[in-house]
PDB file of N, CA, C and O in Angstrom, chain B, residues numbered from 101:
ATOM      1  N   UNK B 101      11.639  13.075  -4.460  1.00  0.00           N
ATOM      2  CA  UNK B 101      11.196  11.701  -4.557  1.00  0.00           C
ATOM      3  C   UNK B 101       9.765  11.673  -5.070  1.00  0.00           C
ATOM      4  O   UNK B 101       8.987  12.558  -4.716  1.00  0.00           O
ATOM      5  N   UNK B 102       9.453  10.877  -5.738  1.00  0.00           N
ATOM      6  CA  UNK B 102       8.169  10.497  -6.218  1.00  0.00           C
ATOM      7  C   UNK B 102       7.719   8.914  -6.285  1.00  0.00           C
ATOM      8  O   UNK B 102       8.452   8.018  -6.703  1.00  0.00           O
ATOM      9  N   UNK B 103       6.148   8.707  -5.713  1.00  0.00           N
ATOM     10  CA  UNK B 103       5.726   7.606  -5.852  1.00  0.00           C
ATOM     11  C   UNK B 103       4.758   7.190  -6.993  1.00  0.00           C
ATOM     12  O   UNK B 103       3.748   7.829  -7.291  1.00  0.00           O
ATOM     13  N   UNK B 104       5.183   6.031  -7.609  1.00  0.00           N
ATOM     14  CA  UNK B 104       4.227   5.625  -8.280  1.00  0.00           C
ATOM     15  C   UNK B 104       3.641   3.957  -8.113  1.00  0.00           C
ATOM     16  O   UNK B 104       4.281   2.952  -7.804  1.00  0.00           O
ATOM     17  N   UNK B 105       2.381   4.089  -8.400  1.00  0.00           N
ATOM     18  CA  UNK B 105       1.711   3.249  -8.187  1.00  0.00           C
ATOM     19  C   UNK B 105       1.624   2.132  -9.421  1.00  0.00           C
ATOM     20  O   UNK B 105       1.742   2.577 -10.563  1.00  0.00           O
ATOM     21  N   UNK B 106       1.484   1.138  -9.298  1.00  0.00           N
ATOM     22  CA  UNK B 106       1.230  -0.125 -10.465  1.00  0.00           C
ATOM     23  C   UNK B 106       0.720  -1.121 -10.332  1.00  0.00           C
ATOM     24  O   UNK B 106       1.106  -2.234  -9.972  1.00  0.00           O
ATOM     25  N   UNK B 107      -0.935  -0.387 -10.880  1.00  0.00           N
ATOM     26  CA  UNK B 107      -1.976  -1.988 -10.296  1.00  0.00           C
ATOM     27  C   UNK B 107      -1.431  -3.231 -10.903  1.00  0.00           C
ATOM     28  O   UNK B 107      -0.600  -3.314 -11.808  1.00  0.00           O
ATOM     29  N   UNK B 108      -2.139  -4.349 -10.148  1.00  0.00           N
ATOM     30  CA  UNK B 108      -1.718  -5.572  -9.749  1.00  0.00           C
ATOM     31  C   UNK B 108      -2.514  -6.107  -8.991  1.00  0.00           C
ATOM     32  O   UNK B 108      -2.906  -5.617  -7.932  1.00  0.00           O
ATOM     33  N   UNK B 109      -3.006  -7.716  -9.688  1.00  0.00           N
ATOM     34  CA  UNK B 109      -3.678  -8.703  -9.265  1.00  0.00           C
ATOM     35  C   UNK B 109      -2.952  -9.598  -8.053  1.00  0.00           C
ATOM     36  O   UNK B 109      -1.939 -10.296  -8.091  1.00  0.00           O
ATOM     37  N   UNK B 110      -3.771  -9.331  -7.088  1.00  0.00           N
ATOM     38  CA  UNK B 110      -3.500 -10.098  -5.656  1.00  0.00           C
ATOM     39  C   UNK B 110      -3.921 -11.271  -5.888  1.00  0.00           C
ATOM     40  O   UNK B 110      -4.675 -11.457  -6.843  1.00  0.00           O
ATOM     41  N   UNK B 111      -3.372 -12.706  -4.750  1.00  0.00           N
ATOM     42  CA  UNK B 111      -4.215 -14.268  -4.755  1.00  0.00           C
ATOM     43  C   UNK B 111      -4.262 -13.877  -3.541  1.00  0.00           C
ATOM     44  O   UNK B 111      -3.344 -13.593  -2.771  1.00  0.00           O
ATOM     45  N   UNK B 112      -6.076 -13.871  -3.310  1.00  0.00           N
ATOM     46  CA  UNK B 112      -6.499 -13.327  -2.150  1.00  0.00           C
ATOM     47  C   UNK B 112      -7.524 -14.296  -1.560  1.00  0.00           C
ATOM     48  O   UNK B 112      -8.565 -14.163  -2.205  1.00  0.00           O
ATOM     49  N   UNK B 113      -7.649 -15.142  -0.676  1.00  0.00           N
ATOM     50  CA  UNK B 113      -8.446 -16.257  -0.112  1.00  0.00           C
ATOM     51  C   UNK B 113      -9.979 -15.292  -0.156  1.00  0.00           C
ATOM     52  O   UNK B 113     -11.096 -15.657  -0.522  1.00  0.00           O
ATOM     53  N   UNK B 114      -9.515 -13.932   0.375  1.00  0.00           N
ATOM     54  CA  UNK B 114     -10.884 -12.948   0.964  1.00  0.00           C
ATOM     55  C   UNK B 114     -11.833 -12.360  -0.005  1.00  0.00           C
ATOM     56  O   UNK B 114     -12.952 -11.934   0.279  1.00  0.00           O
ATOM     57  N   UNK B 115     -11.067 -12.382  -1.643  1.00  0.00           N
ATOM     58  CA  UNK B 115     -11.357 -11.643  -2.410  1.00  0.00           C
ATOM     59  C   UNK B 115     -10.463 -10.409  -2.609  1.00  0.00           C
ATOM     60  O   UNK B 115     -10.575  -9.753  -3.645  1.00  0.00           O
ATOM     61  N   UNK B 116      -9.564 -10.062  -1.637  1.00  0.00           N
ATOM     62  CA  UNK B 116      -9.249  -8.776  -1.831  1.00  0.00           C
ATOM     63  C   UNK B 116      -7.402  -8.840  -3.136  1.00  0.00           C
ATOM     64  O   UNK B 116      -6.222  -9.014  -2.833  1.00  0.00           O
ATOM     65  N   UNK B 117      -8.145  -8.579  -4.606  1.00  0.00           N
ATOM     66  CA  UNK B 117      -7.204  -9.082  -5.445  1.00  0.00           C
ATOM     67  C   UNK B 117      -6.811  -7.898  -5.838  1.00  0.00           C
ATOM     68  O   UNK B 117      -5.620  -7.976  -6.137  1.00  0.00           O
ATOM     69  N   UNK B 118      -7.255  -6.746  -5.999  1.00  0.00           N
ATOM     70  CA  UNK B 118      -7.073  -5.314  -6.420  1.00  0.00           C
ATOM     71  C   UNK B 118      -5.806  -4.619  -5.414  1.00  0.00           C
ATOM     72  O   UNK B 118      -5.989  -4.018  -4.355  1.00  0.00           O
ATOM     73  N   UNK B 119      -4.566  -4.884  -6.047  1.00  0.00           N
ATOM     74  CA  UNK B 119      -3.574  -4.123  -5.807  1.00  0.00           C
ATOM     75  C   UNK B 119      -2.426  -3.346  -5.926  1.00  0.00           C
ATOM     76  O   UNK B 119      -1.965  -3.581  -7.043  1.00  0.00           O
ATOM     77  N   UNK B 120      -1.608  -2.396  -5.234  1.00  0.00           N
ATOM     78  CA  UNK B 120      -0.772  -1.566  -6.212  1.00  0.00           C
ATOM     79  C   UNK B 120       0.546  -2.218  -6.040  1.00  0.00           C
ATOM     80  O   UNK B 120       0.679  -3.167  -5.268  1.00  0.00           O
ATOM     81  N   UNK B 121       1.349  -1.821  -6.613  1.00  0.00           N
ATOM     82  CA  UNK B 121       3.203  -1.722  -6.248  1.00  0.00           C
ATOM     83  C   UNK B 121       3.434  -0.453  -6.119  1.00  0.00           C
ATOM     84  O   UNK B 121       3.261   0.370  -7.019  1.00  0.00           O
ATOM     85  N   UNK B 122       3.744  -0.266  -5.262  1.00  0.00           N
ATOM     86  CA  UNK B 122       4.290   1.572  -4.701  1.00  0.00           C
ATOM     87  C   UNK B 122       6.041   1.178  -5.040  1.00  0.00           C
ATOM     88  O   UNK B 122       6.831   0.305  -4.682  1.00  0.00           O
ATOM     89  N   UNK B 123       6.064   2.159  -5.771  1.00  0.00           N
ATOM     90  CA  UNK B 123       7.788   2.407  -6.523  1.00  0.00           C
ATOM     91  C   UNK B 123       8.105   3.696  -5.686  1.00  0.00           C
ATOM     92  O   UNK B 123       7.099   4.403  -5.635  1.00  0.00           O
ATOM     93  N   UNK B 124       9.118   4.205  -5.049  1.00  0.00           N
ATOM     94  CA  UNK B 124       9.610   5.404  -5.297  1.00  0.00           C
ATOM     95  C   UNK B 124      10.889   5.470  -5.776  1.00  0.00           C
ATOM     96  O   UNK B 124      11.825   4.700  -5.562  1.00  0.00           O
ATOM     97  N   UNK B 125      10.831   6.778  -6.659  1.00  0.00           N
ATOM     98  CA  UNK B 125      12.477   6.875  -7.347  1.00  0.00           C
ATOM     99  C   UNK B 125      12.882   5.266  -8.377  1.00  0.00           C
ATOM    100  O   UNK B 125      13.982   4.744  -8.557  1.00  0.00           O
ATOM    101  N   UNK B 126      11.809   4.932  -8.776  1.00  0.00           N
ATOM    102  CA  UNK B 126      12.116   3.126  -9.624  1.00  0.00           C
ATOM    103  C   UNK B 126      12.541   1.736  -8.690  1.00  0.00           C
ATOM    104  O   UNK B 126      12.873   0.637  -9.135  1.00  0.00           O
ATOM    105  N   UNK B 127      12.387   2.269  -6.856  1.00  0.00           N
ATOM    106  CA  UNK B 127      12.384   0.783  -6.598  1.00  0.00           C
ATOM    107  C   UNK B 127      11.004   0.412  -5.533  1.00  0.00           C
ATOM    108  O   UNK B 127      10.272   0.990  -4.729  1.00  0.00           O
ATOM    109  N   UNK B 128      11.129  -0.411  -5.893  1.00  0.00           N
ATOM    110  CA  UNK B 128      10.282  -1.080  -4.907  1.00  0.00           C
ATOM    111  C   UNK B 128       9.541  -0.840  -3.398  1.00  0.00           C
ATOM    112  O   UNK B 128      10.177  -1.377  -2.491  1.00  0.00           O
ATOM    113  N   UNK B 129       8.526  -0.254  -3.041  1.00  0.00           N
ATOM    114  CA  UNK B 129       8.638  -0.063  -1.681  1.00  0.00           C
ATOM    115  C   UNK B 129       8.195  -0.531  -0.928  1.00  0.00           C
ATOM    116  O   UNK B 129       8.570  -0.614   0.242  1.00  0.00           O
ATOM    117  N   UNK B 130       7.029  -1.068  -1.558  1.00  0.00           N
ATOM    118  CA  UNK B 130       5.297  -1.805  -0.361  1.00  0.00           C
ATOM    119  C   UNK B 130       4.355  -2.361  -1.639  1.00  0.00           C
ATOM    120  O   UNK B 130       4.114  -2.051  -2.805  1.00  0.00           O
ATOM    121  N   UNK B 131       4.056  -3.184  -0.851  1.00  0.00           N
ATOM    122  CA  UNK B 131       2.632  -3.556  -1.797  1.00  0.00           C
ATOM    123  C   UNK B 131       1.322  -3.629  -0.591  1.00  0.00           C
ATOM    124  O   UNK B 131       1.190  -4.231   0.475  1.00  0.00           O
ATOM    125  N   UNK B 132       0.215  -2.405  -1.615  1.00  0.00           N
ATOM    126  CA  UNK B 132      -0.913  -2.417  -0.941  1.00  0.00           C
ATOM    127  C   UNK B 132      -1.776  -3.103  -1.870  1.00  0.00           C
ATOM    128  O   UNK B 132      -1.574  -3.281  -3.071  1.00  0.00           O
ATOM    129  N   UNK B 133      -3.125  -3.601  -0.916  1.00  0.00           N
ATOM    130  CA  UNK B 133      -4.428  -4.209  -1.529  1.00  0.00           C
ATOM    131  C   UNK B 133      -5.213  -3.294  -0.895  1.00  0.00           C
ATOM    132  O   UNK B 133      -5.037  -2.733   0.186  1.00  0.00           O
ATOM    133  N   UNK B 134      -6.201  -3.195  -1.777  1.00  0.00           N
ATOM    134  CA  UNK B 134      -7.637  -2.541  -1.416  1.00  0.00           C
ATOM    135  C   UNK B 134      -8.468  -3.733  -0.937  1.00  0.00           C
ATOM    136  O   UNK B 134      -8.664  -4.796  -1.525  1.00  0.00           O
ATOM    137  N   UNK B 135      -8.932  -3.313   0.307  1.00  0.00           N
ATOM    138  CA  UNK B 135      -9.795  -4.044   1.389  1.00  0.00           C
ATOM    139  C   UNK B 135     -11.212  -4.428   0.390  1.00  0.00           C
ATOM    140  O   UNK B 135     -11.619  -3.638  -0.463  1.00  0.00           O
ATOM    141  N   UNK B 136     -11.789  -5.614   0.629  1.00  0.00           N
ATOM    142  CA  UNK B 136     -13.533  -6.206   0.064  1.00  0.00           C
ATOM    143  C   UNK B 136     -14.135  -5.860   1.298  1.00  0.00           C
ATOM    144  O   UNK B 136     -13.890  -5.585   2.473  1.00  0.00           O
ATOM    145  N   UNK B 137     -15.420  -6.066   0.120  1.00  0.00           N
ATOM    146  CA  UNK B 137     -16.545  -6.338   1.429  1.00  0.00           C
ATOM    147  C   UNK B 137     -16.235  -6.996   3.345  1.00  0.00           C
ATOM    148  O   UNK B 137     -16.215  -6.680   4.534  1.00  0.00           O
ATOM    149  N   UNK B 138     -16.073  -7.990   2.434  1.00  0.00           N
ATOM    150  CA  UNK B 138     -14.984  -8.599   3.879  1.00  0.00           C
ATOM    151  C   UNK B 138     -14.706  -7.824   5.362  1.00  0.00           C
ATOM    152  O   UNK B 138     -14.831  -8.065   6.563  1.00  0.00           O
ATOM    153  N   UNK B 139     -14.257  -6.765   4.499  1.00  0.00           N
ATOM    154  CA  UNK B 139     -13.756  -6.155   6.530  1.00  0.00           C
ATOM    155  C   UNK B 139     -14.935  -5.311   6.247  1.00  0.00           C
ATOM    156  O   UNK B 139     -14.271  -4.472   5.639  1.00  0.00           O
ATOM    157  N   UNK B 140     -15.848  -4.953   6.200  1.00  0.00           N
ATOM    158  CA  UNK B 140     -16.859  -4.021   6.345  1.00  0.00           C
ATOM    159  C   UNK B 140     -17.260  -2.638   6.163  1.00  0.00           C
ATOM    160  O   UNK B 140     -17.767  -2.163   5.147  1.00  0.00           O
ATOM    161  N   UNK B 141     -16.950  -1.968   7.373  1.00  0.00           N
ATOM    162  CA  UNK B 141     -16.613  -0.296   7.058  1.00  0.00           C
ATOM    163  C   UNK B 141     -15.441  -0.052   5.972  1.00  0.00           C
ATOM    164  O   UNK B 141     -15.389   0.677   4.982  1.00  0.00           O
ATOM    165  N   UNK B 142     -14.633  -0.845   6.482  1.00  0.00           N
ATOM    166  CA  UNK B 142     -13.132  -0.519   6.135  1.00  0.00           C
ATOM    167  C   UNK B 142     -12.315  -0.723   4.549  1.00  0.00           C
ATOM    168  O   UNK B 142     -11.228  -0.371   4.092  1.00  0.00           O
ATOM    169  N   UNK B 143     -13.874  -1.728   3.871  1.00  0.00           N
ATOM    170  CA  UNK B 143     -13.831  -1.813   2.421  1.00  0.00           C
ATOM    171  C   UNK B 143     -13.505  -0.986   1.762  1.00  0.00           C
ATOM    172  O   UNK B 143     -14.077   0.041   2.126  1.00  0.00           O
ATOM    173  N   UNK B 144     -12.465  -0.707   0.413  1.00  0.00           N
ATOM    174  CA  UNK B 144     -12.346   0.398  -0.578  1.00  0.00           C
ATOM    175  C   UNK B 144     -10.897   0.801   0.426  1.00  0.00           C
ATOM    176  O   UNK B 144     -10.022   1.460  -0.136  1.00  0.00           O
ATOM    177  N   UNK B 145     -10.746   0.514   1.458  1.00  0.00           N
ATOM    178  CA  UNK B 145      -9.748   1.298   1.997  1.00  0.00           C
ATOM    179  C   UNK B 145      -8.013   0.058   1.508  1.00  0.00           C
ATOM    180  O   UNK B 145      -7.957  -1.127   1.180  1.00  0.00           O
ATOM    181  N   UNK B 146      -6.950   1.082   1.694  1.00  0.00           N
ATOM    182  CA  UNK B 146      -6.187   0.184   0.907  1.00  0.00           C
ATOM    183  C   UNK B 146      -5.199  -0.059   2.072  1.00  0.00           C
ATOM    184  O   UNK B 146      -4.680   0.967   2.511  1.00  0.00           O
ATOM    185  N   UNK B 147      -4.909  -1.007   2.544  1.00  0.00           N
ATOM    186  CA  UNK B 147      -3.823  -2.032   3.272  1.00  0.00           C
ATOM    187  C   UNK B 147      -2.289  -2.391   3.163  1.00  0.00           C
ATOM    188  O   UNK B 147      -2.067  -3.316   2.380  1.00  0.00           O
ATOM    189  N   UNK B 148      -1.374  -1.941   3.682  1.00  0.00           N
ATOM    190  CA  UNK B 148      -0.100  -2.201   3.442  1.00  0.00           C
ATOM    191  C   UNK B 148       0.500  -3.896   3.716  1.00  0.00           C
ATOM    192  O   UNK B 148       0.675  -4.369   4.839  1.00  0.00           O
ATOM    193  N   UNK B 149       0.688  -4.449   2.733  1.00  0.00           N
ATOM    194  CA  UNK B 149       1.080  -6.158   2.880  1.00  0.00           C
ATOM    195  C   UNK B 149       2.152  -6.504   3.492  1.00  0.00           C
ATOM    196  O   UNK B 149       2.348  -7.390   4.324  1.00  0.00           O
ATOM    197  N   UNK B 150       3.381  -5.141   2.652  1.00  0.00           N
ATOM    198  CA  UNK B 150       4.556  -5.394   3.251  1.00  0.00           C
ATOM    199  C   UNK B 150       5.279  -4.373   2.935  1.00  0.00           C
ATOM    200  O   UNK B 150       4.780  -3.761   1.991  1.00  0.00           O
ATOM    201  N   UNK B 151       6.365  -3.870   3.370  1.00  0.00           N
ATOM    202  CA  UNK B 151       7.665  -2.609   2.792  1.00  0.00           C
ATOM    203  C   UNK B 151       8.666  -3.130   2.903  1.00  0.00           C
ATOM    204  O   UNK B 151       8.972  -4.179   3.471  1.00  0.00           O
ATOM    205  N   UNK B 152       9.431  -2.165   2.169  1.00  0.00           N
ATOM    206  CA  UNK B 152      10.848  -2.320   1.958  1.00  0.00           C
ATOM    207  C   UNK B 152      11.380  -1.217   2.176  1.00  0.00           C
ATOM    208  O   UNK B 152      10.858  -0.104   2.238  1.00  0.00           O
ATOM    209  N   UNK B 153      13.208  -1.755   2.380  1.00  0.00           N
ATOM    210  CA  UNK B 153      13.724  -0.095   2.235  1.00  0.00           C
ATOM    211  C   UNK B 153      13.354   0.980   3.443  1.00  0.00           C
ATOM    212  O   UNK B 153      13.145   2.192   3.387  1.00  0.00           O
ATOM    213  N   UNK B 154      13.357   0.053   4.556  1.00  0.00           N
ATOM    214  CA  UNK B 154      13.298   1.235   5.347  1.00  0.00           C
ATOM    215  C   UNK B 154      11.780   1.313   5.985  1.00  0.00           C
ATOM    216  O   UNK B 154      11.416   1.702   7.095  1.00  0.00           O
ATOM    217  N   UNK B 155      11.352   1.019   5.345  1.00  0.00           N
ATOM    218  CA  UNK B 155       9.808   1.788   5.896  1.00  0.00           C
ATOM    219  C   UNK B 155       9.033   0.764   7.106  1.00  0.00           C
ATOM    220  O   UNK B 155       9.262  -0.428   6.903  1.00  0.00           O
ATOM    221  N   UNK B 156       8.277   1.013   8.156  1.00  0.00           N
ATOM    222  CA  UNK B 156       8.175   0.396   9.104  1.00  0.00           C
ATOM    223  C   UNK B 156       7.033  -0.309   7.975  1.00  0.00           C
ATOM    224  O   UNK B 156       6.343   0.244   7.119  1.00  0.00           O
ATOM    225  N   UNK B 157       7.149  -1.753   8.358  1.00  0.00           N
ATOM    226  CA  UNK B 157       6.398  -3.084   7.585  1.00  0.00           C
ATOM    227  C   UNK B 157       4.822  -3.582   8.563  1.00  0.00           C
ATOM    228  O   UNK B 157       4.354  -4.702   8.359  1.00  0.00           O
ATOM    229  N   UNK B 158       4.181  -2.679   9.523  1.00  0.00           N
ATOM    230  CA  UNK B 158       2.962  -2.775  10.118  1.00  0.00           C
ATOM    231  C   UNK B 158       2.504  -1.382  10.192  1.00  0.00           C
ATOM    232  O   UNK B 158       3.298  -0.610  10.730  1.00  0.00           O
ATOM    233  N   UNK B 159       1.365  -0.880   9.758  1.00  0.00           N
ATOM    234  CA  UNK B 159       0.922   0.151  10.663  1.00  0.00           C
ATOM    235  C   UNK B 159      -0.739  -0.077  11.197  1.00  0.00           C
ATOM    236  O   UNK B 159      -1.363  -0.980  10.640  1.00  0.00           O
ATOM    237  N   UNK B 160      -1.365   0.653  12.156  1.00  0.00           N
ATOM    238  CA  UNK B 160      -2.582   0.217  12.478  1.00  0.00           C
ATOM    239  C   UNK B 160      -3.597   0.486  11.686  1.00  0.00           C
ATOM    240  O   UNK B 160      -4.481  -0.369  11.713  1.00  0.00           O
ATOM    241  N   UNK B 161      -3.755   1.301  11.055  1.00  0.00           N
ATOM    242  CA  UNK B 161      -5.013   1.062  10.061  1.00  0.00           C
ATOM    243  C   UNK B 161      -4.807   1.298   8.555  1.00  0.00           C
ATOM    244  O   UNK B 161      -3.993   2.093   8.085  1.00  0.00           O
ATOM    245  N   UNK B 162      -5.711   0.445   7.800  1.00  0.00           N
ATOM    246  CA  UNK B 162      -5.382   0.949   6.341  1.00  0.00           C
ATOM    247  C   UNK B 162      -5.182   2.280   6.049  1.00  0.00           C
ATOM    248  O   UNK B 162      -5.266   2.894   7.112  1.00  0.00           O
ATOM    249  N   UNK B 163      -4.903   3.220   4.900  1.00  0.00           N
ATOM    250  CA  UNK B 163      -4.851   4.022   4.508  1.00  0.00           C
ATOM    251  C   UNK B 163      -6.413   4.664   3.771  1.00  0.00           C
ATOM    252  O   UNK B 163      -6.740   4.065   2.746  1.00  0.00           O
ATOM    253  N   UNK B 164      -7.227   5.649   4.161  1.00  0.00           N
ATOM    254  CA  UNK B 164      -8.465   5.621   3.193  1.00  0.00           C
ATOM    255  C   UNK B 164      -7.938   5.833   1.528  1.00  0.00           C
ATOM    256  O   UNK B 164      -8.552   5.119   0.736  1.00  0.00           O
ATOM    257  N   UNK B 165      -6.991   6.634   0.995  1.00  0.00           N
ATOM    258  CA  UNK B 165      -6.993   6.364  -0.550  1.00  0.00           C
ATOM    259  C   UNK B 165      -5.350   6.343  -0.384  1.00  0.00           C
ATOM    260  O   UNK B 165      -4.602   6.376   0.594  1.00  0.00           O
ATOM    261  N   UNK B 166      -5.131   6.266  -1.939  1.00  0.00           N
ATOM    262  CA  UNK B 166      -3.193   6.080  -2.172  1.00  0.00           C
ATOM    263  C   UNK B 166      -2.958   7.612  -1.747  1.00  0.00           C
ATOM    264  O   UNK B 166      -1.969   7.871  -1.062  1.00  0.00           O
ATOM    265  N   UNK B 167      -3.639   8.400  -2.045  1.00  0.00           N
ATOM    266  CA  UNK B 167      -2.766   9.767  -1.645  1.00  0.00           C
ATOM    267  C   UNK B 167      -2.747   9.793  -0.646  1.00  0.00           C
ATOM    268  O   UNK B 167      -2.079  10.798  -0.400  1.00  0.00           O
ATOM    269  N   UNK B 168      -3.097   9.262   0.454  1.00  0.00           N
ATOM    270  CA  UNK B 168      -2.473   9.314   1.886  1.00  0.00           C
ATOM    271  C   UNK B 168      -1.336   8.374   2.548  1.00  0.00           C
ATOM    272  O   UNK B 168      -0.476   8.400   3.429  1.00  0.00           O
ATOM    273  N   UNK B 169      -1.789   7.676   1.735  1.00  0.00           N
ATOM    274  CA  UNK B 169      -0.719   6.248   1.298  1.00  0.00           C
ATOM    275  C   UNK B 169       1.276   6.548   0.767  1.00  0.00           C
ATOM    276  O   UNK B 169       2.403   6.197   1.117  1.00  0.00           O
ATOM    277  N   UNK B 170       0.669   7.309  -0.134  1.00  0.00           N
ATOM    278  CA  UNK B 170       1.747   8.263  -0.764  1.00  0.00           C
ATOM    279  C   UNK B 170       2.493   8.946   0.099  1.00  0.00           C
ATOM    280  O   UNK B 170       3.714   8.796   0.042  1.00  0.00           O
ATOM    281  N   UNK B 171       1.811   9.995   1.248  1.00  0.00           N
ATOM    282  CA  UNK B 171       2.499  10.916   1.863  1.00  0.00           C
ATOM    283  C   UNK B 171       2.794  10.513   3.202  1.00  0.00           C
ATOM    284  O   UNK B 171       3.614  11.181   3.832  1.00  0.00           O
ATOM    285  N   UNK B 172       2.107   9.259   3.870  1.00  0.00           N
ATOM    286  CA  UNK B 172       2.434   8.173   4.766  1.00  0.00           C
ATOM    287  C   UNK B 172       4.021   7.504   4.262  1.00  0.00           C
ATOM    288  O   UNK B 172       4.862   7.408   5.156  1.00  0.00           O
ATOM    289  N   UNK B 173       4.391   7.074   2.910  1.00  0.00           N
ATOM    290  CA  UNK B 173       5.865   6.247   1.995  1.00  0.00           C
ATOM    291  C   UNK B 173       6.611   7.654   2.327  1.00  0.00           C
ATOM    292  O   UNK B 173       7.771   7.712   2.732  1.00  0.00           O
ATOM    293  N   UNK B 174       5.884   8.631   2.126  1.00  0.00           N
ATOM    294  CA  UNK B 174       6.879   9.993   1.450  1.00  0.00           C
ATOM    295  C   UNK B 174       7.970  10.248   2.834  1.00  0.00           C
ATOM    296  O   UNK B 174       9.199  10.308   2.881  1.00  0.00           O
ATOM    297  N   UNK B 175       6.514  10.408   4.304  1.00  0.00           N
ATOM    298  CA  UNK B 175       7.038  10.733   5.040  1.00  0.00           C
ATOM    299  C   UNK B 175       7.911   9.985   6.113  1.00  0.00           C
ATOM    300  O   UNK B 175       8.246  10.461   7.198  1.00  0.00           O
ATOM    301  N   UNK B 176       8.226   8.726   5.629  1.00  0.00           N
ATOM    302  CA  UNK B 176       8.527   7.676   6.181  1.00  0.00           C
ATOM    303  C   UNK B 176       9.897   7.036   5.341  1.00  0.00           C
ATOM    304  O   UNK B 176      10.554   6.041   5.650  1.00  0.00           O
ATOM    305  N   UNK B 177      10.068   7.867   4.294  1.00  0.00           N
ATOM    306  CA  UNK B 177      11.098   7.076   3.633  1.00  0.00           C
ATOM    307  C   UNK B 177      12.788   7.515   4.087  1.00  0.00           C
ATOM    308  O   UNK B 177      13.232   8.651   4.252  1.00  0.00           O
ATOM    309  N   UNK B 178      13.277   6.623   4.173  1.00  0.00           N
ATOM    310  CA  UNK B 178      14.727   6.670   4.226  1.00  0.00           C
ATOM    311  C   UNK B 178      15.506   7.687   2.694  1.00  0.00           C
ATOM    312  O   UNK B 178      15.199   7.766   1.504  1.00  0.00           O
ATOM    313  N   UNK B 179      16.134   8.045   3.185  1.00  0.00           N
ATOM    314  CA  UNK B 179      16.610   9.150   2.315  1.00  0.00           C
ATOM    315  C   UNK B 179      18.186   8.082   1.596  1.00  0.00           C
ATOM    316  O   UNK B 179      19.053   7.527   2.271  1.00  0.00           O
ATOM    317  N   UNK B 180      18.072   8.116   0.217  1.00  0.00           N
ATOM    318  CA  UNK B 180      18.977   7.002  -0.550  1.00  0.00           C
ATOM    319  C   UNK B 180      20.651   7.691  -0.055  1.00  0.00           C
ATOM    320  O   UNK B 180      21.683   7.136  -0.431  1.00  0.00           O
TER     321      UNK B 180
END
């Protein structure tokens, strides 16, 4: 399995418009945004909005980059 990412403009009240589409295998899985100023420390860090397919749709903290993001989808994915 492989993930790929595909930036994408968020409508974000906070500012936070910078975001991906996580694909694995060509479908759909989650869409993350990268955190603003806004939350503080936690800025630059990237946020899961929502999943699909299996994957639990909350977790407690953002992800610090997509490659952890990645192996967080990887290790979490339902097998097709």
């Amino acid at each position: 399995m492989t993930v790929t990412f595909v930036p994408v403009q968020l409508a974000s009240s906070v500012g936070d418009e910078d975001g991906r589409l996580a694909f694995v295998d060509g479908r759909l899985v989650a869409i993350l945004c990268r955190l603003g100023a806004f939350h503080g420390e936690q800025a630059g860090e990237w946020n899961l909005e929502t999943a699909f397919g299996g994957l639990p749709e909350r977790v407690n903290t953002p992800f610090a980059t997509l490659d952890i993001a990645e192996r967080w989808i990887l290790d979490r994915r339902s097998p097709a």
